[in-house]
C-alpha positions as CSV (number, residue, x, y, z in Angstrom):
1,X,-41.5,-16.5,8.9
2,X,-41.2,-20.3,7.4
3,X,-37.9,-22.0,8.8
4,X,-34.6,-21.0,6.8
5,X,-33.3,-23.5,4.6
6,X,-29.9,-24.3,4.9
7,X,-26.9,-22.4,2.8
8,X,-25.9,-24.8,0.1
9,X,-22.1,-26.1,0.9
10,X,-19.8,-24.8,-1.8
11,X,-16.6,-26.6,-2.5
12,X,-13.8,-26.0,-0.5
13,X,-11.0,-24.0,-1.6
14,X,-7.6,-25.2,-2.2
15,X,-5.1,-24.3,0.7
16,X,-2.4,-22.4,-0.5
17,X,0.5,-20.8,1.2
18,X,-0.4,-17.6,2.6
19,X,1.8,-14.5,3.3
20,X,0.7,-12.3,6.1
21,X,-0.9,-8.8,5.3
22,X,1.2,-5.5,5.4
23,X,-0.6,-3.0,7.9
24,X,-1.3,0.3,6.9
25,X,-0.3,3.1,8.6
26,X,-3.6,4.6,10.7
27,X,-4.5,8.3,10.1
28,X,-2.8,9.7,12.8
29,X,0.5,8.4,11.3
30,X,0.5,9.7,7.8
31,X,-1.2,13.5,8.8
32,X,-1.0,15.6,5.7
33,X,0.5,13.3,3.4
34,X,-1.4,11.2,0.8
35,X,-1.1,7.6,0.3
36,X,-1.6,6.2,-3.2
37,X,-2.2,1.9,-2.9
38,X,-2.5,1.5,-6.3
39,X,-1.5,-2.1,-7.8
40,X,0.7,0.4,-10.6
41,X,2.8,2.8,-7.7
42,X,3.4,0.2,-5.4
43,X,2.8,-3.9,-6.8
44,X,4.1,-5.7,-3.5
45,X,1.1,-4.8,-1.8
46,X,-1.7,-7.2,-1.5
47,X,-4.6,-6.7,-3.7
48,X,-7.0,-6.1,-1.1
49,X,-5.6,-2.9,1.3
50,X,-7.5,-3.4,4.3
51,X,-6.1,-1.0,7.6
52,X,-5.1,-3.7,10.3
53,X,-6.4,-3.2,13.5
54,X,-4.3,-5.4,15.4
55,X,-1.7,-2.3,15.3
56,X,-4.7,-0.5,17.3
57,X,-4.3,-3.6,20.4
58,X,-0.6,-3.5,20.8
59,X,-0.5,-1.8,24.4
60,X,2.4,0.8,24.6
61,X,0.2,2.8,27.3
62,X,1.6,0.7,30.9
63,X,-2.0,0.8,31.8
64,X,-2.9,-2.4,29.3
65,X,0.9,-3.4,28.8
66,X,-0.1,-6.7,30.2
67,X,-3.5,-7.2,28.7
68,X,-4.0,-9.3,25.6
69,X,-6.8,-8.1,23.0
70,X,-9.0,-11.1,24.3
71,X,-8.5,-9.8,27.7
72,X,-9.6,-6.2,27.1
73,X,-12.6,-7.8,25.3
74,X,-13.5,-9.8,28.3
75,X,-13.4,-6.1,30.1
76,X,-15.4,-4.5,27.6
77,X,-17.6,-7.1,28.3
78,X,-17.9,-7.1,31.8
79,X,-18.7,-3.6,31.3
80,X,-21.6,-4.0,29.2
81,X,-22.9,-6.9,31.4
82,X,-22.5,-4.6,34.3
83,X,-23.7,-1.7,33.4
84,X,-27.4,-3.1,31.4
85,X,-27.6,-6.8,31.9
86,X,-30.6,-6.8,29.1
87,X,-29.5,-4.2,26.7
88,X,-32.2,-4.2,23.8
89,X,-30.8,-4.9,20.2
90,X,-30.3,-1.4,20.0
91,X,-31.2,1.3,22.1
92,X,-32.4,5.0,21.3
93,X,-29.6,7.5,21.4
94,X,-28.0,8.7,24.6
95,X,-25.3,11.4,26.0
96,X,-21.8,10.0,25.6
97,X,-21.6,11.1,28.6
98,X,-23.5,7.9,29.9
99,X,-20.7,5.9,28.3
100,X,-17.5,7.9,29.9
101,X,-19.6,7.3,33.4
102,X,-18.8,3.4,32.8
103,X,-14.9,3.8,32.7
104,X,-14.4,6.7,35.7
105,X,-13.5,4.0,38.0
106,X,-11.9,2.3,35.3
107,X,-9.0,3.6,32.5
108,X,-7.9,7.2,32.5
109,X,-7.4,6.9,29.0
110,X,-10.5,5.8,27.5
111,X,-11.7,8.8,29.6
112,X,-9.4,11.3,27.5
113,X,-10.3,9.1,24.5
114,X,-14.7,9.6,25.3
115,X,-13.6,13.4,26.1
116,X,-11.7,13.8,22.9
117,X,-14.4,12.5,20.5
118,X,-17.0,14.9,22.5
119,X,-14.6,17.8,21.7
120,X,-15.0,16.5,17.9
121,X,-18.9,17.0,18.1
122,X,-19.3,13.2,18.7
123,X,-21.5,13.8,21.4
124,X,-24.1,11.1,21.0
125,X,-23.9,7.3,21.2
126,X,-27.0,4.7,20.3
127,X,-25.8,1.4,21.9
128,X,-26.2,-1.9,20.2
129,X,-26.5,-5.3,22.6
130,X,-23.4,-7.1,22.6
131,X,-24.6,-10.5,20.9
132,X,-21.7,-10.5,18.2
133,X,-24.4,-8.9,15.9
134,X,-23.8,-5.6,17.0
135,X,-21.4,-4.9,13.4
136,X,-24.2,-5.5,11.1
137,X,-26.5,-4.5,13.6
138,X,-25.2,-0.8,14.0
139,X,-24.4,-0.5,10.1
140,X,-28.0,-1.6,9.1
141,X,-29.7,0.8,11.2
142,X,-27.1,3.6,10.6
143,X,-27.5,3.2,6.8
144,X,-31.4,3.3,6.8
145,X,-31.5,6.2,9.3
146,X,-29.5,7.7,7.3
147,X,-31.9,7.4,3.9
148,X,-34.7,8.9,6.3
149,X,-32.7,12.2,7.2
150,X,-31.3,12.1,3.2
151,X,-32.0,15.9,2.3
152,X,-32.7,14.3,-0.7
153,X,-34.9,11.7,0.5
154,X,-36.8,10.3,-2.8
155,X,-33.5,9.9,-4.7
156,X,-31.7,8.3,-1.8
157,X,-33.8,5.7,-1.1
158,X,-34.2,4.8,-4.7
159,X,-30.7,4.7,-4.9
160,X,-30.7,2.3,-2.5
161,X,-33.2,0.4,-3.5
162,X,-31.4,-0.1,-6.7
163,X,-28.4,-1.0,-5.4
164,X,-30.1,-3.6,-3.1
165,X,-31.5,-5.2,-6.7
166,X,-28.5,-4.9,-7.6
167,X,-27.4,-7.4,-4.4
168,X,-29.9,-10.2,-5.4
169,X,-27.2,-11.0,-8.7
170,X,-24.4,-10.9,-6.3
171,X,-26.0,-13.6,-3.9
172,X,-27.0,-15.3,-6.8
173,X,-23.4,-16.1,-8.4
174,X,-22.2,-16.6,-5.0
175,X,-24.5,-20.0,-4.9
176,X,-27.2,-18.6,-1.9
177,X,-30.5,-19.7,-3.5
178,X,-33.1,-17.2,-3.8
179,X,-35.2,-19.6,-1.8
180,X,-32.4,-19.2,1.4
181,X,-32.5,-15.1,0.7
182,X,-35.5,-13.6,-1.1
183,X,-37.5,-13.1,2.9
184,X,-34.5,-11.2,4.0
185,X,-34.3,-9.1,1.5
186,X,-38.0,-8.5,0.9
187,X,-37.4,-7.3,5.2
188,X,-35.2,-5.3,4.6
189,X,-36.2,-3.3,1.1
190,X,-39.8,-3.4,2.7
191,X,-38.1,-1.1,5.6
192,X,-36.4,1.3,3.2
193,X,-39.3,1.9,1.0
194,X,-41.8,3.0,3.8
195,X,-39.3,5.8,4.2
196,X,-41.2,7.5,1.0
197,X,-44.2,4.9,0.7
198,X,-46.5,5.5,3.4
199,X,-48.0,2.4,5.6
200,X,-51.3,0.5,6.0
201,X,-51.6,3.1,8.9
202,X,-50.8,6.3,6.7
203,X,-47.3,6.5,8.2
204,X,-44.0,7.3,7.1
205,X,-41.1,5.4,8.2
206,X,-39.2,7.7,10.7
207,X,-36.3,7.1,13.3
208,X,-38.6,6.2,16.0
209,X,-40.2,3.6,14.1
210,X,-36.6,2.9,12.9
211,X,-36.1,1.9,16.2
212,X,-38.7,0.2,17.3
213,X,-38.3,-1.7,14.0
214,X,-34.9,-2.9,15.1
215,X,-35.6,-3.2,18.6
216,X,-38.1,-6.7,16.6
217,X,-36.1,-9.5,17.1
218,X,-37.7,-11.0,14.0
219,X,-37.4,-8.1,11.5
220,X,-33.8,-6.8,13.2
221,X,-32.3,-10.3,12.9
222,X,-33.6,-10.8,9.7
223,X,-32.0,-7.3,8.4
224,X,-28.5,-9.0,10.0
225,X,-29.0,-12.4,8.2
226,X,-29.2,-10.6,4.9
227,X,-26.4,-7.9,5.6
228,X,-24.1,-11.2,6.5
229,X,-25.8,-13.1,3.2
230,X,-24.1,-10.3,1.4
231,X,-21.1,-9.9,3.2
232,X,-20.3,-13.8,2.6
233,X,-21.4,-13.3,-1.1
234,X,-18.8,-10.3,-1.6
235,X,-15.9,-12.3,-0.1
236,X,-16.9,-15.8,-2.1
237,X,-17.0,-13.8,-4.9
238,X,-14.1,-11.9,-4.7
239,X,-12.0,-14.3,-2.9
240,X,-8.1,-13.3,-4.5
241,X,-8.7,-10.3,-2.7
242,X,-9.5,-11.3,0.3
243,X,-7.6,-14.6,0.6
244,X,-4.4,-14.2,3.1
245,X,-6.4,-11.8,5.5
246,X,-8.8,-14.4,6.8
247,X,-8.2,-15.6,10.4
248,X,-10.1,-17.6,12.9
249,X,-11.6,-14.9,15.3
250,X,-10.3,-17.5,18.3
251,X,-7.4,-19.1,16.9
252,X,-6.1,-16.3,14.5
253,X,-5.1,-19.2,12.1
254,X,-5.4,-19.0,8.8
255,X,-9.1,-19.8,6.8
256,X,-10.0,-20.7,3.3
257,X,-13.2,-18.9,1.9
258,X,-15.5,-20.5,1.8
259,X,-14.8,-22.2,5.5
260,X,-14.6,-18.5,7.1
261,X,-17.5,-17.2,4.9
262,X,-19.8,-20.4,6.6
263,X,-18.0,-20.2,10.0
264,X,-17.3,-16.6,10.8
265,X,-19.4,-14.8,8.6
266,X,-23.0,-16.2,7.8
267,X,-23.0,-17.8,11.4
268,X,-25.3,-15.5,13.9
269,X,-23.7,-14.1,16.9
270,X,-20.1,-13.9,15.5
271,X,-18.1,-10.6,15.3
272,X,-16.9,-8.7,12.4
273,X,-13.8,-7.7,11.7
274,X,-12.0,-5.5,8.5
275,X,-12.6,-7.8,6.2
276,X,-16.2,-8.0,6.5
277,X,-16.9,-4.4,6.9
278,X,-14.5,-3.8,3.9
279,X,-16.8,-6.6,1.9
280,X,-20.3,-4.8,3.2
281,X,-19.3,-1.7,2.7
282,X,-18.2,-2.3,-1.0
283,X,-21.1,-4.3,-1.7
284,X,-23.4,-1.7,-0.5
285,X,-21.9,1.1,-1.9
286,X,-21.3,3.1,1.4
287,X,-18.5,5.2,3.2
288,X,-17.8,4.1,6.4
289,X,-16.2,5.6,9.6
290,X,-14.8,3.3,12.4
291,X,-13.5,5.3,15.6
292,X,-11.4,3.1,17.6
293,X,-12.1,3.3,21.3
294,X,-9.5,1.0,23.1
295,X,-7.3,2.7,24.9
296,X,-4.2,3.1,23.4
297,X,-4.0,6.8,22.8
298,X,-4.6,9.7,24.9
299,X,-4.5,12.2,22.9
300,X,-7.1,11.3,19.9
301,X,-8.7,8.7,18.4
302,X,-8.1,6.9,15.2
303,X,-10.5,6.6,12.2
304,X,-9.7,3.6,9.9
305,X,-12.0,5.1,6.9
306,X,-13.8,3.0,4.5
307,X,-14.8,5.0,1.1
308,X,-16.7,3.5,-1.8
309,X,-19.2,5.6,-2.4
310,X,-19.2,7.3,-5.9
311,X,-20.7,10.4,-4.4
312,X,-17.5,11.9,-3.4
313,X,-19.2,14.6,-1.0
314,X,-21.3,11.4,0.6
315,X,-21.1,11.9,4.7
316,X,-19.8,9.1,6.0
317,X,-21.7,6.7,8.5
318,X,-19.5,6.6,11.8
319,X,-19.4,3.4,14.0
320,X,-17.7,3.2,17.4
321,X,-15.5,0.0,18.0
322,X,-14.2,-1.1,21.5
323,X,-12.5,-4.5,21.8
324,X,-15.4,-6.9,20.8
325,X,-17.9,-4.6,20.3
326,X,-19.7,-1.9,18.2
327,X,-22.2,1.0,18.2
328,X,-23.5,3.9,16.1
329,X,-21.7,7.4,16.6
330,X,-23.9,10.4,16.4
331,X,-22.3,13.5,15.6
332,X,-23.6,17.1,15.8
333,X,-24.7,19.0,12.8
334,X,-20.8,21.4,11.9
């Protein structure tokens, strides 16, 4: 692949004076009761109603009472690095139970918290490396595996394929030239379409090849360039909606756009948060599931739910987030 040109600089934008998000309440705290965010039933909230997860790293358990969230990354991290020094970019599926080994010496309650999403069905984990890719990483492979188990397979993946022409406009009015884009994308609609459109070598694409696809630096990263292309193009784009809820991931101060689009977002190797998953997931079209795995609860985990979809009986693709980190979920056929 020829060398990537640089992402023309847009103008900054204007600082203004920011007010702080409201956090949504989290599943678990509003069982059985509906919640309507709509601009007309309540017009204090923000436009944008992204689920906080910083609610998720206040410690009440006396286990991680002391710890601050960049101290249980750093452990989550030291159990990656001690468990498979040269994870590959992603890895084909495994027991949970490998997982739940890493934390017996460890927390008692990410031990209930492995146990309980086993209970659930979630009995399957496919680990991503830990190289602040691992978001877009986990979602792009999740989503295309997904197309290739479709039980409607053709129209699935011309769905997508449509929506992904559909992306090119969007990157386009966001000022990424075609020229910085167009080899990502062809990458990555390549991909989709040998799910139905059979290779040179008279192949289908299938999870295997899935995998070994994204275990190719080359093709993998260049799936992740375009995913964070898009995510950047969705926030630039929709920027009132997204201004007031972008931090620096170190500092936790306060960015304009287009600086934490250039900085945070397009940049390889740094972590998503909400707001980008909210962003990819809109621009995609997709419903999302992210289990949160950190600790705090012992008696379930929470789901912050992501639903854009038009296909209201679409199944969900289901991520699993520790402190810094995230893989795909696999859950067993109900």
């Amino acid at each position: 692949m020829s060398e990537v040109p640089q992402t023309p600089k847009l103008p900054p934008t204007p600082r203004q004076k920011y007010s702080k998000p409201k956090a949504l309440p989290l599943d678990s705290d509003c069982e059985g009761e509906d919640m309507d965010t709509s601009e007309d039933t309540n017009p204090e909230l923000p436009p944008l109603v992204l689920p906080s997860a910083n609610g998720l790293l206040n410690f009440s358990n006396e286990e991680f009472s002391g710890l601050t969230p960049a101290q249980l990354y750093d452990m989550n991290q030291e159990l990656f690095n001690d468990s498979v020094p040269s994870r590959p970019l992603i890895d084909a599926i495994a027991p949970m139970t490998t997982l739940r080994s890493e934390y017996e010496n460890g927390s008692a309650s990410f031990l209930k918290q492995i146990d309980w999403l086993i209970s659930r069905g979630f009995e399957q984990v496919r680990r991503t490396r830990g190289d602040g890719d691992c978001f877009y990483r986990s979602l792009g492979f999740a989503y295309v595996d997904s197309l290739i188990h479709s039980p409607e397979r053709d129209f699935a993946v011309a769905s997508s394929l449509s929506i992904l022409e559909s992306t090119k406009d969007t990157l386009d009015k966001a000022g990424i030239e075609k020229l910085v884009y167009e080899d990502f994308y062809d990458d990555f609609t390549s991909l989709i379409q040998g799910i139905v459109k059979p290779s040179a070598d008279g192949l289908t694409l299938t999870s295997d090849r899935l995998l070994e696809a994204f275990q190719a630096p080359e093709l993998s990263n260049s799936i992740v360039i375009y995913l964070r292309f898009l995510t950047s193009a969705q926030i630039r784009l929709n920027r009132e909606a997204y201004e007031g809820f972008l931090v620096h991931p170190d500092t936790k101060d306060l960015m304009d756009v287009d600086s934490f689009c250039a900085n945070v977002v397009q940049a390889m190797g740094k972590e998503a948060d909400n707001v980008e998953i909210d962003a990819l997931c809109k621009a995609l079209q997709l419903n999302v599931d992210v289990a949160y795995l950190n600790g705090v609860r012992e008696d379930g985990v929470d789901f912050i739910k992501f639903r854009n979809d038009s296909n209201e009986g679409a199944v969900p693709l289901v991520l699993l987030y520790r402190p810094g980190h995230y893989d795909v979920l696999v859950q067993r056929p109900l």
